[in-house]
VOFIKE-130788 format. One line per 10 residues: their letters; for each residue x, y, z of C-alpha. Coordinates in steps of 0.2 Angstrom, whole numbers. Example, Ala and Ser with C-alpha at 12.3 -4.5 7.8 and 13.67 -1.06 7.14 Angstrom:
as> 62 -22 39 ~ 68 -5 36
END
This chain:
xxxxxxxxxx> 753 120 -253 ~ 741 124 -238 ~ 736 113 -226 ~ 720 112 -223 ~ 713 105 -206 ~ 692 107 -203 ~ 685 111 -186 ~ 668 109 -180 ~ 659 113 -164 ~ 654 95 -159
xxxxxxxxxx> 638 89 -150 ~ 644 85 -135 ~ 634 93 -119 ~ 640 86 -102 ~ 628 89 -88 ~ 636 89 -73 ~ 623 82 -59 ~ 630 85 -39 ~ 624 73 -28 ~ 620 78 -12
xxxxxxxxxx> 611 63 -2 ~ 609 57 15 ~ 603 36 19 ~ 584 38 24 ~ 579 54 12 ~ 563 51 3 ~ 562 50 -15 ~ 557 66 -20 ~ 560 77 -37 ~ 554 93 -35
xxxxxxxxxx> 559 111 -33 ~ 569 119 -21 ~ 555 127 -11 ~ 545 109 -9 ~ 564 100 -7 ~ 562 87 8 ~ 571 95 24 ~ 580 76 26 ~ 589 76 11 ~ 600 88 1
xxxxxxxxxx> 595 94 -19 ~ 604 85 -33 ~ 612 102 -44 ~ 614 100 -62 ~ 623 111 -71 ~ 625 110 -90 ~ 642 113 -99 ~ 647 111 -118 ~ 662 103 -126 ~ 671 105 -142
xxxxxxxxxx> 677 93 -153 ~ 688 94 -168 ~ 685 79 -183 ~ 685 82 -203 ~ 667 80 -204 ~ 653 90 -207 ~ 640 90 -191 ~ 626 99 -182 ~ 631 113 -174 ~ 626 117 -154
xxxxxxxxxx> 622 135 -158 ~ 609 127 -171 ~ 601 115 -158 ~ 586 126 -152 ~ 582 117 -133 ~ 566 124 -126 ~ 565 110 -113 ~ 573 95 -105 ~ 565 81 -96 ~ 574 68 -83
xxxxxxxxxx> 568 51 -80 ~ 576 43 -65 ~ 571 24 -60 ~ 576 13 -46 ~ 567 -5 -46 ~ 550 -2 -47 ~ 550 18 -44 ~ 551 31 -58 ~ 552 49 -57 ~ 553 61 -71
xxxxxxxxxx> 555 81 -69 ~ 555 93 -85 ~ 565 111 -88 ~ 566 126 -98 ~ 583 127 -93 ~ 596 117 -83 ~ 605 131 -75 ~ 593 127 -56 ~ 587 111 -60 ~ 584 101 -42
xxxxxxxxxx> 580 86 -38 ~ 580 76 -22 ~ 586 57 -21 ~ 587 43 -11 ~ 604 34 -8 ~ 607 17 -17 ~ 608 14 -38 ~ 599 26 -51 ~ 596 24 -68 ~ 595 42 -76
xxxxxxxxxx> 589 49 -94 ~ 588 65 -100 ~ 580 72 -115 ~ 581 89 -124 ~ 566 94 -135 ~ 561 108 -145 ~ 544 112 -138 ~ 540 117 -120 ~ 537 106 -105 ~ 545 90 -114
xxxxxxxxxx> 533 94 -131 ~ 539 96 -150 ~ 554 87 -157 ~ 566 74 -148 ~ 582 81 -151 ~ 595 74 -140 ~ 594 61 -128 ~ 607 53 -115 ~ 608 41 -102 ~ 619 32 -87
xxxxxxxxxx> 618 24 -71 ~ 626 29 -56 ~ 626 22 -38 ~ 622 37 -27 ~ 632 36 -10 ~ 637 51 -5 ~ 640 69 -14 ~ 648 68 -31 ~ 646 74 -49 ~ 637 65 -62
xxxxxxxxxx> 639 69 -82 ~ 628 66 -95 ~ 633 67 -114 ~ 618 70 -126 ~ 617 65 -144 ~ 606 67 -159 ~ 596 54 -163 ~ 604 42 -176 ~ 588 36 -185 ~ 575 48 -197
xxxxxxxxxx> 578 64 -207 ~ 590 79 -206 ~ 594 91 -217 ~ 612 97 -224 ~ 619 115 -228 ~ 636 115 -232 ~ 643 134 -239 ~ 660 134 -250 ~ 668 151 -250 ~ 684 157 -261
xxxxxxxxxx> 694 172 -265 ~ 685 184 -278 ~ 701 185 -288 ~ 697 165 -292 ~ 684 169 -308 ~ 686 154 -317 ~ 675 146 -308 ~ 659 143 -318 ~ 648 130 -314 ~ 647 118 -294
xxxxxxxxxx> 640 101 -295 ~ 639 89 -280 ~ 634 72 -276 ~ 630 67 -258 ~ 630 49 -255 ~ 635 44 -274 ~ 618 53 -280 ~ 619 69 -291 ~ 613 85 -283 ~ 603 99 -290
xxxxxxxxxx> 614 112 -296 ~ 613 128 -290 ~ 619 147 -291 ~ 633 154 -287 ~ 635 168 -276 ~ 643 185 -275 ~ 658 191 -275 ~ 652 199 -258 ~ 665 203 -244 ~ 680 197 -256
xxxxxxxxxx> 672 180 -259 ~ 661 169 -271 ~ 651 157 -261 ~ 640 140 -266 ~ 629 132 -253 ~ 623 114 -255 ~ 606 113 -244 ~ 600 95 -246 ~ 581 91 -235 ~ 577 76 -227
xxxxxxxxxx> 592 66 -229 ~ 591 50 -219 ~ 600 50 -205 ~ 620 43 -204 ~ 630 46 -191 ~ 643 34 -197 ~ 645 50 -210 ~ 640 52 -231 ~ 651 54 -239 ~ 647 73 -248
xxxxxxxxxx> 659 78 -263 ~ 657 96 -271 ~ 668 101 -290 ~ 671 116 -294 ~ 672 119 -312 ~ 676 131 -327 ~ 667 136 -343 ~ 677 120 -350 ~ 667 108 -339 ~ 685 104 -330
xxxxxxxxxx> 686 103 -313 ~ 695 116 -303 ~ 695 110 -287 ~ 686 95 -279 ~ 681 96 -261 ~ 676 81 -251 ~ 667 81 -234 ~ 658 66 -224 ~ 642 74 -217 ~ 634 67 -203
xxxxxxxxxx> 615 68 -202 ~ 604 66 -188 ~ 585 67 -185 ~ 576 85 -186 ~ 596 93 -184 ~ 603 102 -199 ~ 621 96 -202 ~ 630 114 -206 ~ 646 119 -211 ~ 655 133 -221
xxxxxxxxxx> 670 126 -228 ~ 684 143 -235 ~ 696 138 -250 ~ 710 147 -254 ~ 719 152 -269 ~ 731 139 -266 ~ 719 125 -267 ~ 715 126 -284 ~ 724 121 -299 ~ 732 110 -288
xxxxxxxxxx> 737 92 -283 ~ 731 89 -264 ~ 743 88 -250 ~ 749 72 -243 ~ 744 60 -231 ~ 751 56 -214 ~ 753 42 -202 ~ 748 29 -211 ~ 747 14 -199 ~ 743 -4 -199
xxxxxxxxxx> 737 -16 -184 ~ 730 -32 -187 ~ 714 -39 -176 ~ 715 -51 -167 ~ 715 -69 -170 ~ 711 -62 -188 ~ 719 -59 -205 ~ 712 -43 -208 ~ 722 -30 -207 ~ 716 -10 -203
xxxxxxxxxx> 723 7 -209 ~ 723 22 -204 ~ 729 39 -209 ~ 728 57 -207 ~ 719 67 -221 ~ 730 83 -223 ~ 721 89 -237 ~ 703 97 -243 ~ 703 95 -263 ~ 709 76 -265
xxxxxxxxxx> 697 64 -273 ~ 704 48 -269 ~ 718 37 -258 ~ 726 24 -268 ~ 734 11 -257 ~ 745 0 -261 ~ 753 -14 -253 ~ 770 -25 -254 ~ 774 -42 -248 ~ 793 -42 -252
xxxxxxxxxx> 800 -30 -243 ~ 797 -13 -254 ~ 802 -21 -271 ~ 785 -23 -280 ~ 768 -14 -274 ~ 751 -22 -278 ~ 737 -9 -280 ~ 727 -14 -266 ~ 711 -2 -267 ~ 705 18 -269
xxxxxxxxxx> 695 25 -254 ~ 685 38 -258 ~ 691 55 -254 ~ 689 62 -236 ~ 690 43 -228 ~ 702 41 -215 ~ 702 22 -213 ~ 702 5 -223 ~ 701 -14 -220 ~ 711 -27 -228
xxxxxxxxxx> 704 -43 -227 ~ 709 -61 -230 ~ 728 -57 -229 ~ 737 -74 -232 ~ 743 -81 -217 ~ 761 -83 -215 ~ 761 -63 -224 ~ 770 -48 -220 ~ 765 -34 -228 ~ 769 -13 -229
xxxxxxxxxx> 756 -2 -235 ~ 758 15 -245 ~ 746 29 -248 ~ 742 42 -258 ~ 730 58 -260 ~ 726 61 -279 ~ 712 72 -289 ~ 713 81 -304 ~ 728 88 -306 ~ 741 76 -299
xxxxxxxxxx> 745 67 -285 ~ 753 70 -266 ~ 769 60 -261 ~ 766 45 -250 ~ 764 40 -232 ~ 772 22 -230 ~ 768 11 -215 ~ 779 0 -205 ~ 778 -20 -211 ~ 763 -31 -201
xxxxxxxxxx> 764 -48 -204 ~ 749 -60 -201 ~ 753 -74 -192 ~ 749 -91 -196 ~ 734 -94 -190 ~ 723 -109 -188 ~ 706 -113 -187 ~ 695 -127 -177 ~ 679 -136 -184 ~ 670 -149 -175
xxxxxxxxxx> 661 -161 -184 ~ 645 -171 -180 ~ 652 -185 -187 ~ 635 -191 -194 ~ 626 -190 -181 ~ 606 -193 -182 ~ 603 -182 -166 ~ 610 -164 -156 ~ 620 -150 -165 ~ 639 -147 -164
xxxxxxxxxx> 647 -131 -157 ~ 653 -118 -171 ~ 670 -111 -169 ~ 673 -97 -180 ~ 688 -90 -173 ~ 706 -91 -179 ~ 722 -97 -167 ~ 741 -92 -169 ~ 750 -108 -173 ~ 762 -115 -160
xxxxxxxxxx> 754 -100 -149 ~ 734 -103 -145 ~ 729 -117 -133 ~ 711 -121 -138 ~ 701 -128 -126 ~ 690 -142 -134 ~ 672 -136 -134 ~ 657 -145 -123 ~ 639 -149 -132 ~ 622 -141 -128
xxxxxxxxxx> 610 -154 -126 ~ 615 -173 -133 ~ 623 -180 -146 ~ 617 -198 -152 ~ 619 -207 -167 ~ 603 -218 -168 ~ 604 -228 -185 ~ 585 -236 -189 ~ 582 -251 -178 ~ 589 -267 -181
xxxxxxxxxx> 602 -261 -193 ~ 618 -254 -184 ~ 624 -251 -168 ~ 619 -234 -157 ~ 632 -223 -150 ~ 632 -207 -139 ~ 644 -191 -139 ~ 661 -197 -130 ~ 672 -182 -133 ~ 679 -177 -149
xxxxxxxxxx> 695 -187 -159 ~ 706 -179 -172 ~ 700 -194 -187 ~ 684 -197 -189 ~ 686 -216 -186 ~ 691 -211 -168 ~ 709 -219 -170 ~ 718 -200 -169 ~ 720 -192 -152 ~ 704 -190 -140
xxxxxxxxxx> 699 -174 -130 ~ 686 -173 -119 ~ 678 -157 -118 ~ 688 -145 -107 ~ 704 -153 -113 ~ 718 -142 -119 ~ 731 -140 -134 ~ 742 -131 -144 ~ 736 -130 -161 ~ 749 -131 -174
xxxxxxxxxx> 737 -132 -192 ~ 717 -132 -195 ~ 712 -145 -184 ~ 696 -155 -187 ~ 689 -162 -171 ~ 673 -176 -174 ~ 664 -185 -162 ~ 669 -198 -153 ~ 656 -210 -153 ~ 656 -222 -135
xxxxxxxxxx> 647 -235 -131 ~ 628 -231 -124 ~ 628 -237 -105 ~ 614 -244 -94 ~ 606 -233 -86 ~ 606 -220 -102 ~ 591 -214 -109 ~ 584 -224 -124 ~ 580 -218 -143 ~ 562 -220 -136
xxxxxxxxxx> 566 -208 -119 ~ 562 -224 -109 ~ 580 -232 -99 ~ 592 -242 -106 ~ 592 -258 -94 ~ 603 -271 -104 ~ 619 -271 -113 ~ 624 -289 -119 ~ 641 -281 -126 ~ 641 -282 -144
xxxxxxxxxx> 629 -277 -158 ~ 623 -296 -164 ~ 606 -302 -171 ~ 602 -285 -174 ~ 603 -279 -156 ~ 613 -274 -141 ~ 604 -264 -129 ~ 588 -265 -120 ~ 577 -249 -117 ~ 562 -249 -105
xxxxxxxxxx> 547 -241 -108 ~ 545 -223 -99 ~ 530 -231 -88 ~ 518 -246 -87 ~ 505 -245 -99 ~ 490 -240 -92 ~ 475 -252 -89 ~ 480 -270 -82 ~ 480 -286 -94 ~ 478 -303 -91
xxxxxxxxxx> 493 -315 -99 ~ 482 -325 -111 ~ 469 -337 -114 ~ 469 -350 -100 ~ 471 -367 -99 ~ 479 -366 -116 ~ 496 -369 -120 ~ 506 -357 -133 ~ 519 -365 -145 ~ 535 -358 -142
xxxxxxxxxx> 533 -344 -127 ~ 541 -353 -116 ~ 557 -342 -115 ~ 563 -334 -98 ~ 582 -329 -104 ~ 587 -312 -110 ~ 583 -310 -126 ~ 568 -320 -127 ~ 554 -308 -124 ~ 552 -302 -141
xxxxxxxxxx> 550 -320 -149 ~ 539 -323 -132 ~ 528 -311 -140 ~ 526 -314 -158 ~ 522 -331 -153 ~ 510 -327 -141 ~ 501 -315 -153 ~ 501 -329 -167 ~ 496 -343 -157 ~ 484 -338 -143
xxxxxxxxxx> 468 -329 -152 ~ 464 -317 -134 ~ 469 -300 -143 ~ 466 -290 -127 ~ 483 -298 -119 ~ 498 -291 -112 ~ 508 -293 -128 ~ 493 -289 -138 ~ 497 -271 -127 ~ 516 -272 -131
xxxxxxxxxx> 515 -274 -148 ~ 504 -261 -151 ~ 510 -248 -140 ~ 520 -233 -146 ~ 531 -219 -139 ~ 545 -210 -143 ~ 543 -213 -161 ~ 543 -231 -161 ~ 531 -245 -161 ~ 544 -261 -160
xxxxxxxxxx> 539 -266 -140 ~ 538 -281 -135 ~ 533 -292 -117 ~ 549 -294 -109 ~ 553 -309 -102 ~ 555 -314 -85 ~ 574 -312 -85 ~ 571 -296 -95 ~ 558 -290 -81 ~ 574 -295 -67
xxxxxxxxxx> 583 -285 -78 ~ 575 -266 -75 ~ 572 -272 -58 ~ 592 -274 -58 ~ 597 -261 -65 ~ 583 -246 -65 ~ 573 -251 -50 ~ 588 -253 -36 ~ 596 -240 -46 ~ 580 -227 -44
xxxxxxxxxx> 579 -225 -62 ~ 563 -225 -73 ~ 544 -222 -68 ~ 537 -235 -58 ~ 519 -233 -50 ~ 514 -248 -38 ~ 499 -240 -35 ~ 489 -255 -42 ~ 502 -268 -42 ~ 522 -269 -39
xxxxxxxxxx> 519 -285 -50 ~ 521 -284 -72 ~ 516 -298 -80 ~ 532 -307 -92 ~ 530 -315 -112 ~ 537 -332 -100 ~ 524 -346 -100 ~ 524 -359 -85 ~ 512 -371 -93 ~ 492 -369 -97
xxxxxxxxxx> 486 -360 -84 ~ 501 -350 -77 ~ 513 -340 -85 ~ 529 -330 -73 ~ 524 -313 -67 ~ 539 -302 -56 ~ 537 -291 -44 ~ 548 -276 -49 ~ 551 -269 -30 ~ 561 -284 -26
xxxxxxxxxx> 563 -292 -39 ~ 554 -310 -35 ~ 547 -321 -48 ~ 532 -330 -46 ~ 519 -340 -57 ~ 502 -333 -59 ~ 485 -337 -68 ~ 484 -332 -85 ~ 468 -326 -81 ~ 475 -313 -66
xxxxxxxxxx> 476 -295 -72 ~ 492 -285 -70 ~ 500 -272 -75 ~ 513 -272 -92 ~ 529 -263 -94 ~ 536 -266 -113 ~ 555 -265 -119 ~ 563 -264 -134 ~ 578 -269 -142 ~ 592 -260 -152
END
């Protein structure tokens, strides 16, 4: 049988740009005639390459350029210069780092249809050579015209019918015998652009309906280009079974268990590749998939860890089947993966690792978080916690990490939060400053958080010369009972802990007057620590839920931390807390 290799000639247009500069020459792009005396012209010269691929493309000699346009940019500064041709084209440049495109069009002076297009960047220092490849454009319409030609002595051919991309085309008329051969031409118009390739697959057949031959091609299409080929059978290629493939080789991607192949396609009339794979060294195969006809390359995914695997291909169409190429064995590693988990947390989001590690191989880095990570049950009901690192059990009793902490990774690994103990000076569920910690979650509560900033307006403490049962607390941990006793008892509503009660931020509404210890408290450890908002503007002074007597209840000073009694009557300001 004869092997059949196709040839095109491949877009590929290098223009080779000398660059001729000297520091200091203005920017200029002009002709040579107007060219600064300071600088030397930049030279393009054009030049065409070849490619060879089993495809079916657009042909340069099809491409009709009436003009070309260059856009050059540096920062601010663009300049743009148009062509009939390339063969003189001149510009003059400034040292220092361009940005170049070039266009091809089909109308003059940059007008009609955008057929090719390339672009680079180049750092121009002294004279060199710059090269641009152009390329149709991958998106819109182009049309296809692919001509099969075979020997006049082949007259059993009756009938052609195609299909390009898997749908049915027109069937059309044969041609000849003219110059010793027959001839079909499939013309297909505004077919949507593919430069991956369609798959195009032509039968020839006899009165019977029976396929003589079956040609199979992978057109690439590009806007307002006309993909072209003429593709000649012999004698040889019909009534027969396709010739086999070659190479067939198998790599694994990285970190993955997909496995790619690769062959070579030695053969114009095959229909399909059945591939076939065996994990026991050669002594069963599995039927694995059957790539079309004309494909050069398939993906196996999902391969069990822990696998190794040969591969064995064939070419097959209507009248038998090619021997085989057979790969070397591959084997997929075992492989791991990582998954952080948020652990039930009520706040933040938890990296995504979707990678896969070689076990006993990969160190994995444990991730960092973006943002915070907090676990804020409803007040009063559990204990708080914030993002501590990550542990391998979700009750925190496996191994810790911290993020940036290393290990080998031996099986899927599940890291959750480590939940840690919130610390003064963190910021609240409310945004305000965490100023207490007593130690342990009892009486539902464990921390104290401090309002962002005083509220605004100054209050007096209550009604004067009366005494409120019960709001004589000044410990930590008195100010919230301070101030449900002040608010049932004293009938002033436009009081400091009539304020607290009813202010809201953050999303919660459970403030409180603090008491006078509590007050010492953010002075403590916010104040000296220059934590949290505090405007002394009207007063360093906040009143406290702690009663003296009558006529006096404890106000402090929060810029040095004094206590002092004052007049119920006396206005100042009110900082709230809360308790969690």
């Amino acid at each position: 049988m004869r092997k059949q290799i196709r040839r095109f000639t491949g877009i590929t247009i290098l223009i080779m740009l000398t660059v001729l500069v000297f520091a200091g020459c203005n920017m200029l792009l002009t002709d040579p005639s107007s060219a600064s005396s300071d600088g030397e012209p930049v030279i393009l010269t054009v030049s065409a390459g070849t490619m060879s691929a089993r495809t079916v493309t657009v042909q340069e000699d099809d491409i009709d350029i009436a003009s070309y346009k260059l856009t050059a940019v540096q920062g601010e500064t663009t300049r743009t210069e148009t062509w009939a041709d390339l063969a003189n084209a001149q510009i003059t440049l400034e040292t220092g780092t361009w940005t170049f495109i070039l266009q091809a069009f089909s109308g003059a002076d940059a007008s009609g249809d955008l057929l090719l297009e390339g672009s680079l960047e180049k750092t121009i220092e002294a004279s060199g050579e710059l090269a641009f490849a152009l390329s149709p454009l991958a998106t819109g319409t182009g049309d296809v015209e692919v001509t099969i030609t075979w020997p006049e002595t082949i007259t059993a051919v009756d009938s052609v019918t195609y299909t390009l991309g898997g749908t049915a085309g027109t069937e059309g008329v044969l041609s000849g015998p003219e110059s010793g051969v027959y001839s079909y031409t499939v013309t297909e118009t505004g077919v949507g652009a593919a430069s991956a390739g369609t798959l195009l697959v032509v039968k020839l057949k006899d009165s019977g309906g029976t396929a003589l031959v079956t040609v199979s091609e992978l057109v690439r299409v590009y806007d307002k280009l006309t993909s072209r080929k003429t593709i000649a059978l012999a004698a040889a290629d019909f009534n027969s079974a396709p010739e086999a493939p070659s190479n067939l080789t198998a790599t694994r991607e990285a970190g993955s268990t997909t496995i790619n192949l690769t062959w070579a396609d030695n053969s114009a009339n095959e229909a399909v590749f059945p591939i076939r794979y065996s994990d026991d060294g050669g002594s069963t195969w599995t039927e694995l998939t059957m790539a079309e006809g004309s494909t050069v390359s398939f993906d196996d995914t999902d391969v069990p860890r822990g696998t190794t695997r040969s591969y064995r291909i064939w070419a097959v169409n209507d009248y038998g089947s090619s021997g085989s190429s057979t790969s070397d064995a591959i084997t997929v590693p075992n492989l791991h993966t990582i998954t952080y988990d948020a652990n039930g947390s009520t706040e933040g989001s938890v990296p995504e690792d979707t990678a896969q590690y070689e076990a006993g191989v990969a160190t994995i880095t444990a991730a960092n978080i973006s943002g915070s990570v907090v676990q804020i049950p409803a007040a009063g009901t559990a204990e708080a916690f914030k993002f501590g690192g990550w542990n391998t059990q979700a009750d925190g009793n496996g191994t810790t990490y911290q993020p940036g902490d290393t290990f080998t990774i031996t099986a899927d690994t599940t890291l959750y939060v480590y939940w840690d103990a919130l610390d003064v000076g963190d910021i609240g569920p409310a945004g305000g400053y965490i100023f207490y910690d007593k130690g342990s979650f009892t009486d539902d509560w464990r921390y104290l958080e401090a309002a962002p900033e005083n509220i605004s307006n100054q209050k007096k403490w209550g009604t004067y010369d009366y005494t409120v049962s019960g709001a004589d607390g000044t410990a930590i941990g008195t100010g919230a009972q301070n101030t449900l006793d002040i608010i049932a008892d004293d009938t002033m509503t436009d009081n400091a802990a009539h304020a607290c009660n009813s202010y809201e931020s953050g999303g919660y509404s459970d403030w409180f007057l603090p008491s006078s210890d509590e007050l010492n408290a953010m002075y403590t450890n916010l104040y000296l620590d220059g934590l949290g908002d505090w405007d002394f503007s009207e007063s360093s002074y906040c009143w406290s839920s702690s009663e003296v007597d009558s006529m006096k209840g404890y106000r402090r000073r929060l810029d040095n931390g004094s206590s002092e009694e004052w007049s119920k009557n006396g206005y100042n300001p009110v900082r709230p807390a809360r308790a969690f």
